[in-house]
Backbone as CSV, one residue per row, in Angstrom:
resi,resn,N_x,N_y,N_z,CA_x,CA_y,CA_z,C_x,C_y,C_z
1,UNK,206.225,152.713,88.336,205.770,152.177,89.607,206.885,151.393,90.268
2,UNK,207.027,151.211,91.433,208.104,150.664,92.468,207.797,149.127,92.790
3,UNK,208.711,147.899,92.599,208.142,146.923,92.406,209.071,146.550,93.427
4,UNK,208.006,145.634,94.197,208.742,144.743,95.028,209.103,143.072,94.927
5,UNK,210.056,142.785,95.578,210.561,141.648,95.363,210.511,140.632,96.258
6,UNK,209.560,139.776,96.074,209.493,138.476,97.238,210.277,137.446,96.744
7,UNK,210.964,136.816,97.605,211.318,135.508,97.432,210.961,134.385,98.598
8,UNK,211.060,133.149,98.125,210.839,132.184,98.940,211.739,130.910,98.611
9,UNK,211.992,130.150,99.489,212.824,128.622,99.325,212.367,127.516,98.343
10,UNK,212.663,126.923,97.872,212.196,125.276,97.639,211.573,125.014,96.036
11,UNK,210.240,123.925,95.949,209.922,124.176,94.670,208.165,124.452,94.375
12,UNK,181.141,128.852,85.512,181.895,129.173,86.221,182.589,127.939,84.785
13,UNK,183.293,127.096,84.477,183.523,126.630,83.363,183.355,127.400,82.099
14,UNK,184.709,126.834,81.186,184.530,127.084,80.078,184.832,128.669,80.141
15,UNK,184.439,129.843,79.096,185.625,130.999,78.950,185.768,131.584,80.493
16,UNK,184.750,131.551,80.893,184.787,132.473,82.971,186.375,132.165,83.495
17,UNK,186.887,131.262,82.702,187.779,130.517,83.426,189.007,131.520,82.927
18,UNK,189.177,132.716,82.531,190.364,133.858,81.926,190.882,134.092,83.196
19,UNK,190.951,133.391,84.801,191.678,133.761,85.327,192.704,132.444,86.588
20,UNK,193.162,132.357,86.454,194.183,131.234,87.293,195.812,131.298,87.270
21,UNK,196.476,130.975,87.775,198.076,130.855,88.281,198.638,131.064,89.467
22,UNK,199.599,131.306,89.681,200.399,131.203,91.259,201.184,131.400,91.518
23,UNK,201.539,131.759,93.040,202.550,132.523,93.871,202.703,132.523,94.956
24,UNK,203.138,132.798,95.610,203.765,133.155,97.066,204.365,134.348,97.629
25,UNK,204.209,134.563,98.597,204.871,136.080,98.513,205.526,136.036,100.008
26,UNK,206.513,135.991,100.457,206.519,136.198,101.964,207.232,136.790,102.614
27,UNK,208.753,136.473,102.015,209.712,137.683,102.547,209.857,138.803,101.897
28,UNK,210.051,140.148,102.108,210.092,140.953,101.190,212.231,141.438,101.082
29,UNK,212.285,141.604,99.813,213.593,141.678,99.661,213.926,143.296,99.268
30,UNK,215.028,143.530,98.212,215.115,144.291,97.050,213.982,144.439,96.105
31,UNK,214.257,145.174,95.502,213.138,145.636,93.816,213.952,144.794,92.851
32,UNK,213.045,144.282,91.976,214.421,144.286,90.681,214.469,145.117,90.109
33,UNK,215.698,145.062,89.433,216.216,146.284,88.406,216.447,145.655,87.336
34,UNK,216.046,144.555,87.046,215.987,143.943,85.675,217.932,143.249,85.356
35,UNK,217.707,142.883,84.035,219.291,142.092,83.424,220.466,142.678,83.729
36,UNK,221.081,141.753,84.852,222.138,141.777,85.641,222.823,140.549,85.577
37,UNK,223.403,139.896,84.299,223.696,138.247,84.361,225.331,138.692,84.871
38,UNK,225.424,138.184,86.270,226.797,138.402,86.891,227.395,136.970,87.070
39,UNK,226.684,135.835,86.782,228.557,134.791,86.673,228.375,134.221,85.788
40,UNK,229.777,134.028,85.548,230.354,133.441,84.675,229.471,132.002,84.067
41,UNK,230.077,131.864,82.722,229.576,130.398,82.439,228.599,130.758,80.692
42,UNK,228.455,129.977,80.178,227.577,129.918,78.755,226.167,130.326,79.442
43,UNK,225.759,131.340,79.082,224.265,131.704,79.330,223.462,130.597,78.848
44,UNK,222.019,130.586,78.615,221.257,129.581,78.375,220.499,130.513,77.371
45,UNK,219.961,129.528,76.627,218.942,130.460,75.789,217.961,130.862,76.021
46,UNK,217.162,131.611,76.135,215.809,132.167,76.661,214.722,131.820,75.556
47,UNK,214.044,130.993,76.192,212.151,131.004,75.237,211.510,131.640,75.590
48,UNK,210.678,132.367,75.086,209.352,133.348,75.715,208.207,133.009,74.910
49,UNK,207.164,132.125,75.243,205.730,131.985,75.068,204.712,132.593,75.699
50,UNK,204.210,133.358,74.435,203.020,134.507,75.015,201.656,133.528,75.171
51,UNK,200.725,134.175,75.623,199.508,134.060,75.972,198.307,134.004,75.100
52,UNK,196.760,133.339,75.442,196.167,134.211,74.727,195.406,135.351,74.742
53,UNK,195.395,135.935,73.355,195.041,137.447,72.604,196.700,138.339,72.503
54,UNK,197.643,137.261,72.486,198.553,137.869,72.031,199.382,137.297,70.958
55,UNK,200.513,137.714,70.756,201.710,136.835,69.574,203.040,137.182,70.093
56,UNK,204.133,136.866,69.699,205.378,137.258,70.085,205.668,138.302,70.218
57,UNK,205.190,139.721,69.545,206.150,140.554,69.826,205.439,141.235,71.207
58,UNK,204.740,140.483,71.741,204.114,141.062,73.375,205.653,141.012,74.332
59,UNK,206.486,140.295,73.928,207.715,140.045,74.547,208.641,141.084,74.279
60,UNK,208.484,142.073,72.998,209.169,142.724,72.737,210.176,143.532,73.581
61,UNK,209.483,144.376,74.679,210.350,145.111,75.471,211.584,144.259,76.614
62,UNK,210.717,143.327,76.638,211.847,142.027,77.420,213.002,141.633,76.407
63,UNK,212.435,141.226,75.261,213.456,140.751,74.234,214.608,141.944,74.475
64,UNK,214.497,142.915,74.003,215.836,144.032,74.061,216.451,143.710,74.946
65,UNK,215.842,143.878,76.210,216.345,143.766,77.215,217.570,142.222,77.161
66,UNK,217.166,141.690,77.195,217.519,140.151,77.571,218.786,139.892,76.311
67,UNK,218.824,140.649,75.452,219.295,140.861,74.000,221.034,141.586,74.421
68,UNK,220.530,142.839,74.982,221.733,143.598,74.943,222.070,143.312,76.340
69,UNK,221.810,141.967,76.932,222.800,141.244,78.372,223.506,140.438,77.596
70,UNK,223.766,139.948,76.456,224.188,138.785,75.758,223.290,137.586,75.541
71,UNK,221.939,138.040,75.864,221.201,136.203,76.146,220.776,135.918,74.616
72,UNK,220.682,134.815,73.879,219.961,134.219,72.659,218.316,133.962,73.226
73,UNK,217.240,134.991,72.311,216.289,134.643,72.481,215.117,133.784,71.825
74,UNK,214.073,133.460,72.094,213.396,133.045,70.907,212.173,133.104,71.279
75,UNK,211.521,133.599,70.543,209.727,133.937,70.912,208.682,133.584,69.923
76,UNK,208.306,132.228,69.900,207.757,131.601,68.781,206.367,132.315,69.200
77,UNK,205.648,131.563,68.061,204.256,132.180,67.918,203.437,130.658,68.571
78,UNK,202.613,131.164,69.448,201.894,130.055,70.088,200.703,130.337,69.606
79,UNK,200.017,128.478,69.121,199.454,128.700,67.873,197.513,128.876,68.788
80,UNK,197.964,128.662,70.060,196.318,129.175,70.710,195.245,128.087,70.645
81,UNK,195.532,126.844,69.915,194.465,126.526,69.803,194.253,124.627,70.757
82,UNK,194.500,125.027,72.193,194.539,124.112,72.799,195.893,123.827,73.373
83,UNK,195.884,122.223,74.288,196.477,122.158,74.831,197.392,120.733,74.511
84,UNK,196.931,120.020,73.959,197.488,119.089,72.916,198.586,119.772,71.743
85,UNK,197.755,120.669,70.722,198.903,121.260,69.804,199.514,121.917,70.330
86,UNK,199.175,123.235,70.998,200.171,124.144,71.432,201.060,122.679,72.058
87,UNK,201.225,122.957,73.398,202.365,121.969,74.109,203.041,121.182,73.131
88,UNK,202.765,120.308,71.841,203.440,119.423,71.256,203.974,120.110,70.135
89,UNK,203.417,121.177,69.784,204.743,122.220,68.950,205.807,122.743,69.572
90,UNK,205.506,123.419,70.782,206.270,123.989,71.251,207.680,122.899,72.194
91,UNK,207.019,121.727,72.284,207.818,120.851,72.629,208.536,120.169,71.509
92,UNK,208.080,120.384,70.178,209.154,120.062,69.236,210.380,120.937,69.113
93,UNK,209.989,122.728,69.137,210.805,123.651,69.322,211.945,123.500,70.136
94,UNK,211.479,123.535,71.456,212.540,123.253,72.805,213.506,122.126,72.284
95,UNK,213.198,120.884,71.965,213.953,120.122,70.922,215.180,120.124,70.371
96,UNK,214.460,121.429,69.428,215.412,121.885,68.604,216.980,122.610,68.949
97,UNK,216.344,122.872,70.064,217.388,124.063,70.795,218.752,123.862,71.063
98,UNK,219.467,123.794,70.852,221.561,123.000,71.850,221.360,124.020,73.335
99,UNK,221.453,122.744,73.910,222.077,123.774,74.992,221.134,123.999,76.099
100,UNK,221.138,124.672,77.327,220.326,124.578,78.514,219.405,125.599,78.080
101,UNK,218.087,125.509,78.553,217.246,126.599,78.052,216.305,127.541,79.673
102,UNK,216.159,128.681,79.423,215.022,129.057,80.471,213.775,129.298,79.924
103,UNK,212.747,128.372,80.478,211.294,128.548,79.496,210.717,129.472,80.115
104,UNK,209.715,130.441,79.870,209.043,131.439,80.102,207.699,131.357,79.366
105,UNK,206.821,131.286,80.269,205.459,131.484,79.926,204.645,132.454,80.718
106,UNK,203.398,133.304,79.746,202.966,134.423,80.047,201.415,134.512,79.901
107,UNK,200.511,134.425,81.096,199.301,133.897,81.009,199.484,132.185,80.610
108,UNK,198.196,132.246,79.781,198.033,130.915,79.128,198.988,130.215,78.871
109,UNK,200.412,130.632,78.369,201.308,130.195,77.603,202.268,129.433,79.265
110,UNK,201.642,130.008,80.254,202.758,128.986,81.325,201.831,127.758,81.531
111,UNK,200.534,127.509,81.251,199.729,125.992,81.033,200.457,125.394,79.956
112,UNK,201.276,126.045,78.915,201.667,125.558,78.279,203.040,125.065,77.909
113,UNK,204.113,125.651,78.675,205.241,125.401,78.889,205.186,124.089,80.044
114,UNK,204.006,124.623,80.980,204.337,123.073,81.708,204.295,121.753,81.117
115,UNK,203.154,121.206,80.474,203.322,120.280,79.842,204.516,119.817,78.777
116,UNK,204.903,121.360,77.476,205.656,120.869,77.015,206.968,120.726,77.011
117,UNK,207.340,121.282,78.878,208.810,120.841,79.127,208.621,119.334,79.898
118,UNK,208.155,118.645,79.710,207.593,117.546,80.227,209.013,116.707,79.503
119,UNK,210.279,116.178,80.406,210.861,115.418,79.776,211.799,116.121,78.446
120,UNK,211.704,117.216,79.073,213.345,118.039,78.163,213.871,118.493,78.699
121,UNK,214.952,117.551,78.823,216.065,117.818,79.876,216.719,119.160,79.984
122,UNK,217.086,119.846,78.575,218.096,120.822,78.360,216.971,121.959,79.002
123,UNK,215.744,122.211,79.326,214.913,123.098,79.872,215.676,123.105,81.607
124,UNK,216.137,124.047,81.986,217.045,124.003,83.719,216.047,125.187,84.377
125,UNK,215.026,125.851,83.949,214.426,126.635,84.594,212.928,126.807,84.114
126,UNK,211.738,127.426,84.799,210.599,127.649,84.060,210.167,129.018,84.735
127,UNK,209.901,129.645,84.071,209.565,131.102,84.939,207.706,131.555,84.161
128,UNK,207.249,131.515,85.313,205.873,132.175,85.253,205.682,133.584,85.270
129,UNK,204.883,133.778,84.350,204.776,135.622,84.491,203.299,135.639,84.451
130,UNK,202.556,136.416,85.419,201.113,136.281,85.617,200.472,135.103,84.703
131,UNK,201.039,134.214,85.127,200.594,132.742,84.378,199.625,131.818,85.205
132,UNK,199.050,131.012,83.793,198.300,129.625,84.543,199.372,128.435,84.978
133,UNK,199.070,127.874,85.836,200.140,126.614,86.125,198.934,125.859,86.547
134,UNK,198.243,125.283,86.129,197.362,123.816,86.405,198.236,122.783,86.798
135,UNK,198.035,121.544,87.505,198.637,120.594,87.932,197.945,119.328,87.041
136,UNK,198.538,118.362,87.050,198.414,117.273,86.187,196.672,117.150,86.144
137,UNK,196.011,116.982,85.295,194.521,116.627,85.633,193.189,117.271,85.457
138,UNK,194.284,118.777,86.005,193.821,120.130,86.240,193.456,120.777,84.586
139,UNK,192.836,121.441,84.434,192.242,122.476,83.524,192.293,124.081,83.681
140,UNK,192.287,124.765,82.533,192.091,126.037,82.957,190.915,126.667,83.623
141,UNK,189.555,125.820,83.312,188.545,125.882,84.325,188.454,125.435,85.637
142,UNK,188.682,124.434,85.956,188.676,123.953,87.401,189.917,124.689,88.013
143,UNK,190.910,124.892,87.420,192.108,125.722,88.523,191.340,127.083,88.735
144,UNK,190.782,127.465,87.844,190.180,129.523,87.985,189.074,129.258,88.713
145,UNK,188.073,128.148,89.102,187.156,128.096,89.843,187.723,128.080,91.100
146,UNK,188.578,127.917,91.799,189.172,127.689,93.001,189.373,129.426,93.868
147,UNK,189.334,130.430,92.917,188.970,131.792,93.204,187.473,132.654,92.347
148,UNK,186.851,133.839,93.002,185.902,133.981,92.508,186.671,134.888,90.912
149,UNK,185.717,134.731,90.414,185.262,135.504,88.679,186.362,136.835,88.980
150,UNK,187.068,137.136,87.286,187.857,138.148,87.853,187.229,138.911,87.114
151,UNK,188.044,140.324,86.863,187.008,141.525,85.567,186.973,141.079,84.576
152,UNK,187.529,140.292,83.708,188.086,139.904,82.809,186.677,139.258,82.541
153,UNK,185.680,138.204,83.509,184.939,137.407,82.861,183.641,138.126,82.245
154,UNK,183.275,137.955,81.161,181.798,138.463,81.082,182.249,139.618,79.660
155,UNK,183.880,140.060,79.645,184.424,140.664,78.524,184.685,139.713,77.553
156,UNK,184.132,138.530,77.264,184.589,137.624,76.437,183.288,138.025,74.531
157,UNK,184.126,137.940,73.653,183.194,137.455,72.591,183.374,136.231,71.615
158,UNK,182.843,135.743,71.003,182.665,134.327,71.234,182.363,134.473,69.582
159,UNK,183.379,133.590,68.523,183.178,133.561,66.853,183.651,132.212,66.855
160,UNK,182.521,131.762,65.722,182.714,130.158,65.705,183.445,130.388,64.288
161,UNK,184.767,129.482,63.934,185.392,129.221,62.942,185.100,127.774,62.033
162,UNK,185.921,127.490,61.258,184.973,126.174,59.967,187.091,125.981,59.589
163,UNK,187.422,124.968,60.624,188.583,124.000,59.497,188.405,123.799,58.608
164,UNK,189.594,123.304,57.762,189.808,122.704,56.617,189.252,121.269,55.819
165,UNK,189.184,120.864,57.142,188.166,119.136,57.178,187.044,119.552,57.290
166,UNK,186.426,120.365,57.807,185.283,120.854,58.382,184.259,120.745,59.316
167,UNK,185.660,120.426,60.132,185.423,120.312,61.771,185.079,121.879,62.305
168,UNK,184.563,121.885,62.994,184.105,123.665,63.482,184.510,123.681,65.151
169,UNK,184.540,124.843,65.306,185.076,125.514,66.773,184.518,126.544,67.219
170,UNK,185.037,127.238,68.255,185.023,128.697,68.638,185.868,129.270,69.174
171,UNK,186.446,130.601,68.248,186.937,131.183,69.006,186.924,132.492,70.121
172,UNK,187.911,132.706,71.372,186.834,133.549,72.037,188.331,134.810,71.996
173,UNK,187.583,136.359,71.799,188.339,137.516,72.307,187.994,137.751,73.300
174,UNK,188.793,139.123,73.246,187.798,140.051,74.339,187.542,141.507,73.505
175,UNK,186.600,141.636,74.050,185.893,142.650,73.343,186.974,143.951,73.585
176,UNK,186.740,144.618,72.580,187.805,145.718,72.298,187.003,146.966,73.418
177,UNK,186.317,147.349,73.334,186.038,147.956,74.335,186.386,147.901,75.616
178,UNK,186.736,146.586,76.211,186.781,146.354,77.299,188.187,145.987,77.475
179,UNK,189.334,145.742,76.779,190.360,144.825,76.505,191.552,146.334,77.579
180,UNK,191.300,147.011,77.731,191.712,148.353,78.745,191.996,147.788,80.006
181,UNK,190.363,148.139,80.514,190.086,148.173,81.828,190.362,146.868,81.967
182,UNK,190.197,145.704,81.617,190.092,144.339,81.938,191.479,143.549,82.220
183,UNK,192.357,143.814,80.876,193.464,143.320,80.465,194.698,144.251,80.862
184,UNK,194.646,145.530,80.590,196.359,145.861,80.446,196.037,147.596,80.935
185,UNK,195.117,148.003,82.077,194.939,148.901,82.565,195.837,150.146,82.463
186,UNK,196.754,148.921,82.672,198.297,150.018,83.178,199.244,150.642,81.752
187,UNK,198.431,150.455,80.762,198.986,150.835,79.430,198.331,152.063,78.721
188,UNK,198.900,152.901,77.965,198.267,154.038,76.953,197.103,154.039,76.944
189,UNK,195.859,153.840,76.228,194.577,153.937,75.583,195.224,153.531,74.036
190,UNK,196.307,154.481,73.655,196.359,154.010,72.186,197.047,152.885,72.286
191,UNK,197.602,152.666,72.989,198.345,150.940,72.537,197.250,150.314,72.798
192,UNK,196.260,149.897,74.238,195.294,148.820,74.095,194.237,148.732,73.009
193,UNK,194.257,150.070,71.900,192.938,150.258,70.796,194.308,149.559,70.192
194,UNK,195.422,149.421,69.995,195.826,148.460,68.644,196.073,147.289,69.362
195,UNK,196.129,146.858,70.507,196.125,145.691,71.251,194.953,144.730,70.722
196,UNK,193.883,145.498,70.843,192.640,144.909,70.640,192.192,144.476,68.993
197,UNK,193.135,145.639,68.392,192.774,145.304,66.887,193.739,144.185,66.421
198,UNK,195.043,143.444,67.051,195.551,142.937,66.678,195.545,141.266,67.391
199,UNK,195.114,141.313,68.564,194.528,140.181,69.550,194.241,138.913,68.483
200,UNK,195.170,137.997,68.928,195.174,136.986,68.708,194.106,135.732,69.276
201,UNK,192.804,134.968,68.940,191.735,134.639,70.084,192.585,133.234,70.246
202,UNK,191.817,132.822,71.551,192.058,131.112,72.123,190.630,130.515,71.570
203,UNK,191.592,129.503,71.283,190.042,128.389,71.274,189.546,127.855,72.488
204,UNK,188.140,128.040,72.024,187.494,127.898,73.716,187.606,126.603,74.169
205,UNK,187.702,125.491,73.000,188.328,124.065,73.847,189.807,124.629,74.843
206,UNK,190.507,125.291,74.902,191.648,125.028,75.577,191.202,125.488,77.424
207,UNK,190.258,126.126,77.532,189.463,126.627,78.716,189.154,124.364,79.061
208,UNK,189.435,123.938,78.799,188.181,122.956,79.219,189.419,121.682,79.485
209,UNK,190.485,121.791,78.454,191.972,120.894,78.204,192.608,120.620,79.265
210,UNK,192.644,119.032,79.722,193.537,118.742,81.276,195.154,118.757,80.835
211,UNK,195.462,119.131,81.640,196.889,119.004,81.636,197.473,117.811,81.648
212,UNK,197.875,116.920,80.863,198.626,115.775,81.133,200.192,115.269,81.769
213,UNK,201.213,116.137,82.032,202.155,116.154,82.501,202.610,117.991,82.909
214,UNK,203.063,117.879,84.024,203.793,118.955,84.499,205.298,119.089,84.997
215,UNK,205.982,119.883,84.164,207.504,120.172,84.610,207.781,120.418,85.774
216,UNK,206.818,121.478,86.027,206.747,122.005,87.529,207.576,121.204,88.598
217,UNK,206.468,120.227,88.515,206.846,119.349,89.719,208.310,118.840,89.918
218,UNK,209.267,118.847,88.432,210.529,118.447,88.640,211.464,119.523,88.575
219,UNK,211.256,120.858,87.788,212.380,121.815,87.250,211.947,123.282,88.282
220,UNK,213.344,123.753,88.497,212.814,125.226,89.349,212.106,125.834,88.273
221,UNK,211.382,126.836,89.460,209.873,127.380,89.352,210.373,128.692,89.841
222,UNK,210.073,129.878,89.142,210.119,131.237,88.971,208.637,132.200,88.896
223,UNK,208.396,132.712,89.607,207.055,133.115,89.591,206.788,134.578,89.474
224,UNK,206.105,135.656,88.450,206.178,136.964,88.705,204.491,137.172,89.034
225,UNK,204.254,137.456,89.659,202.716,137.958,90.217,202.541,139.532,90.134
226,UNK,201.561,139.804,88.937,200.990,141.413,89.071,200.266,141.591,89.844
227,UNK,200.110,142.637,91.038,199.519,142.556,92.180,198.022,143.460,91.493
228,UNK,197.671,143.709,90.221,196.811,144.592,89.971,196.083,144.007,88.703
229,UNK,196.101,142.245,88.839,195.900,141.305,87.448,194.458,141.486,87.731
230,UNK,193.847,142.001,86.499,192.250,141.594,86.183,191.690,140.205,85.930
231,UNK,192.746,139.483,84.946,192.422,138.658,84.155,192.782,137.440,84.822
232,UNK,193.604,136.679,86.122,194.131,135.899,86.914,194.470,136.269,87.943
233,UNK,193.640,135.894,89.140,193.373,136.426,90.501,194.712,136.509,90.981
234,UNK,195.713,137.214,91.498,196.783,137.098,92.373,196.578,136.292,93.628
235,UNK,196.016,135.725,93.954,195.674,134.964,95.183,195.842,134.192,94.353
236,UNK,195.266,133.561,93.008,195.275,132.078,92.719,196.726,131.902,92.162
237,UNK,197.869,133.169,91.618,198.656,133.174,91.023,199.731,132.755,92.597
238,UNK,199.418,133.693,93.597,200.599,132.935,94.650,199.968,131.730,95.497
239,UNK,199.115,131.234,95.276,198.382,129.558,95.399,199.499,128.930,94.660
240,UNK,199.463,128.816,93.634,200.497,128.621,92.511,201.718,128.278,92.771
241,UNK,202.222,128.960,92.946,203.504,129.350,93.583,204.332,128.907,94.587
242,UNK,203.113,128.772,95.848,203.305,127.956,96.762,203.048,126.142,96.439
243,UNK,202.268,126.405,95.739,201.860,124.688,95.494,203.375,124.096,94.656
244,UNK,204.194,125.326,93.955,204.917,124.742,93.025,206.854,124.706,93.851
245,UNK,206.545,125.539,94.712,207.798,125.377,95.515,208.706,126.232,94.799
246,UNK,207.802,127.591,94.409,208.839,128.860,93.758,209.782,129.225,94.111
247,UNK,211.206,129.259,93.533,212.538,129.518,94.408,212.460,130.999,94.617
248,UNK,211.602,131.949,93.713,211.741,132.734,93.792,210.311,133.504,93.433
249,UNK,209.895,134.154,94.023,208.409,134.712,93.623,208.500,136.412,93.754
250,UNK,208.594,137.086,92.921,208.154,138.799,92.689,206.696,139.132,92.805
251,UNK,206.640,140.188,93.062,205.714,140.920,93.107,205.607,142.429,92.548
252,UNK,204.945,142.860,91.571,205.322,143.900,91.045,203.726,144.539,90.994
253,UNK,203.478,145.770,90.811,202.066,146.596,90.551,202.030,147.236,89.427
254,UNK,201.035,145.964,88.427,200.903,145.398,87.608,199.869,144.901,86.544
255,UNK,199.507,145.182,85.940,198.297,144.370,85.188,198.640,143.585,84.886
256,UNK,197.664,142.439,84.111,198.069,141.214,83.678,199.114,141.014,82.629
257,UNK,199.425,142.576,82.303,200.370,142.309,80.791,201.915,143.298,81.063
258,UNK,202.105,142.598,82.200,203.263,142.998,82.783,204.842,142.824,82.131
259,UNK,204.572,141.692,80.921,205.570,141.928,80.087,205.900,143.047,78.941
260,UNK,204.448,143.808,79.211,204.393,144.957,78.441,204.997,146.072,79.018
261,UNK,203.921,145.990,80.231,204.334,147.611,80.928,205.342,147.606,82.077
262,UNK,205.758,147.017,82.542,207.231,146.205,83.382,208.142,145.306,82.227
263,UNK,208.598,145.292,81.640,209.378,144.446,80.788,210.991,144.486,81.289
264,UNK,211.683,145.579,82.057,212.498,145.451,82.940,212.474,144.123,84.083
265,UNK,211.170,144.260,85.061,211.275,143.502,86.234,211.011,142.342,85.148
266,UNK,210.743,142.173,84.720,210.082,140.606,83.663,211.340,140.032,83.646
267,UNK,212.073,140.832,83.176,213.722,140.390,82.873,214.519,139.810,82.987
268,UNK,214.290,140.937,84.320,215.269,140.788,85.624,214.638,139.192,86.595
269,UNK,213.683,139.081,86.238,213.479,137.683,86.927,213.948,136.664,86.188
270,UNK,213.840,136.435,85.028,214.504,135.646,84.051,215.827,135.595,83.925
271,UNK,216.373,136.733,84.380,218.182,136.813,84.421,218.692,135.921,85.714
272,UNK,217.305,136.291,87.004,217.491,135.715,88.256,217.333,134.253,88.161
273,UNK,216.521,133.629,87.286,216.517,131.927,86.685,218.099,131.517,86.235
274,UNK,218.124,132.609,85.278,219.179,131.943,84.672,220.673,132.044,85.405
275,UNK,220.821,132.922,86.556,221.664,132.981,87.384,222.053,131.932,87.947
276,UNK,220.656,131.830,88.600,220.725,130.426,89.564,220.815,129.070,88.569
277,UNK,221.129,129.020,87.589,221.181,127.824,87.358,222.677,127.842,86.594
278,UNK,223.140,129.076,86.583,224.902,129.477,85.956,225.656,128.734,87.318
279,UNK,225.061,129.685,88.451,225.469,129.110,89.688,226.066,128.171,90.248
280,UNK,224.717,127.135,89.821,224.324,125.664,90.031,225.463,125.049,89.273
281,UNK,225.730,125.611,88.197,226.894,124.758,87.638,228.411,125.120,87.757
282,UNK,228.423,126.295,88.165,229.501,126.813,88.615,229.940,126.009,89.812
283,UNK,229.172,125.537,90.618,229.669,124.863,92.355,229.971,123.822,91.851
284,UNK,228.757,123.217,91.157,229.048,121.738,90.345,230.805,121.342,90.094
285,UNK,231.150,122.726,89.131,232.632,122.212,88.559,233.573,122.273,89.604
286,UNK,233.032,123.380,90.352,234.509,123.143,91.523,234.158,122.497,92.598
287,UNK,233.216,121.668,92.162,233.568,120.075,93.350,233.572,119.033,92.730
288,UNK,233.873,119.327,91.519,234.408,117.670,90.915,236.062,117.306,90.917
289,UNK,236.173,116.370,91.310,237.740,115.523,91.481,238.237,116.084,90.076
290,UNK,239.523,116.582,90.280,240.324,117.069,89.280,240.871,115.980,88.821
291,UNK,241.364,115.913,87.550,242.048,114.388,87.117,243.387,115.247,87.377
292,UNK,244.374,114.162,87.119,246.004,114.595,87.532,246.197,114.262,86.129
């Protein structure tokens, strides 16, 4: 499919809530063609945090990609179960890292990069891929109420689990039957029957979890919008977008699991983060006073 490229300047509760994030769309440009890192300078390392009903290797076809440009990747396993742990693991990770990083989150997993780039400096970019971006306060329910119910709602099934303390929960899929049409349209039949058998669930507390700090508001904002998302309304995804002052917002035709079946344009937007911030430091050095 032929994907187009927007850019722009600057920067009913509980499970119903499987759809929210944001975008903008206004000028129309070029297509991407995916990893093109053209200046100079130490690349940055790339994070990729998946979503939920997935695990890392949903990144897979991006990873290659991003791999054989020269970039260092890393695609931890996001552990799904809220918005407290996830964010404060994954913010130990980022941590760990030397060096400037581009965070990437995919669905759920961009509610979750916002918070946990909260105050890590070496993070210079955040790129959304049919993601949630809640604002401080905000939830994954109250942001998805702001558009109506997508296909996605009503495909939910719902298994209560028993911790170790023996505190209890629930967790929610989506029903394998439905995990096709709902989720990743634009894929095989046989990949979404092992999609479904391998689906990783969210805990349904994280549908309900406010966001306590957002990067957003301080670090550029990268936005990819599937114009064909079941699972997160594209209207609420370029709401998003605009609210976040996206330097750059795509548009591609798409299901929600566009790092699957686009993993080129996915890329190529992430190469376009990390450009602009090679850039950024490139002008930097040649306007600093030379010593004699």
């Amino acid at each position: 499919m032929k994907a187009r490229h927007f850019m722009m300047s600057g920067r009913k509760t509980g499970v119903a809530a499987v759809a929210v994030l944001a975008g903008l769309a206004v000028v129309p440009a070029h297509a991407p063609h995916g990893p093109v890192g053209t200046i100079p300078g130490s690349k940055p390392t790339v994070v990729l945090v998946h979503g939920a009903f997935a695990d890392g290797s949903s990144w897979n076809g991006v990873v290659e990609r991003l791999q054989r440009d020269g970039y260092q990747v890393i695609a931890p396993a996001n552990p799904l179960r809220g918005m407290p742990q996830d964010s404060t693991y994954l913010n130990s990770l980022l941590k760990s890292v030397k060096g400037p990083i581009v965070l990437v989150g995919h669905s759920y997993g961009g509610e979750v990069i916002s918070q946990a780039a909260e105050g890590v400096d070496q993070v210079k970019a955040l790129v959304y891929v049919d993601a949630i971006m809640p604002d401080k306060g905000e939830s994954f329910s109250s942001l998805s109420a702001k558009f109506p119910p997508t296909k996605i709602t009503g495909s939910f099934r719902q298994v209560p689990f028993r911790n170790g303390d023996g505190s209890t929960g629930t967790d929610v899929y989506i029903r394998a039957d439905k995990i096709r049409s709902v989720f990743a349209q634009d894929l095989p039949e046989r990949q979404t029957r092992i999609m479904a058998a391998t689906q990783r669930p969210l805990a349904l507390s994280a549908f309900t979890d406010k966001v306590g700090a957002v990067a957003w508001r301080e670090k550029p904002v990268y936005v990819l919008v599937g114009k064909q998302d079941r699972a997160i309304d594209p209207r609420l995804e370029r709401f998003e977008a605009k609210r976040s002052h996206a330097r750059k917002t795509w548009e591609i035709d798409s299901s929600h699991v566009s790092l699957v079946s686009h993993p080129q344009a996915v890329a190529g937007l992430i190469v376009a983060a990390a450009d602009d911030y090679l850039r950024q430091q490139a002008n930097r050095s040649s306007t600093e006073p030379k010593i004699p």
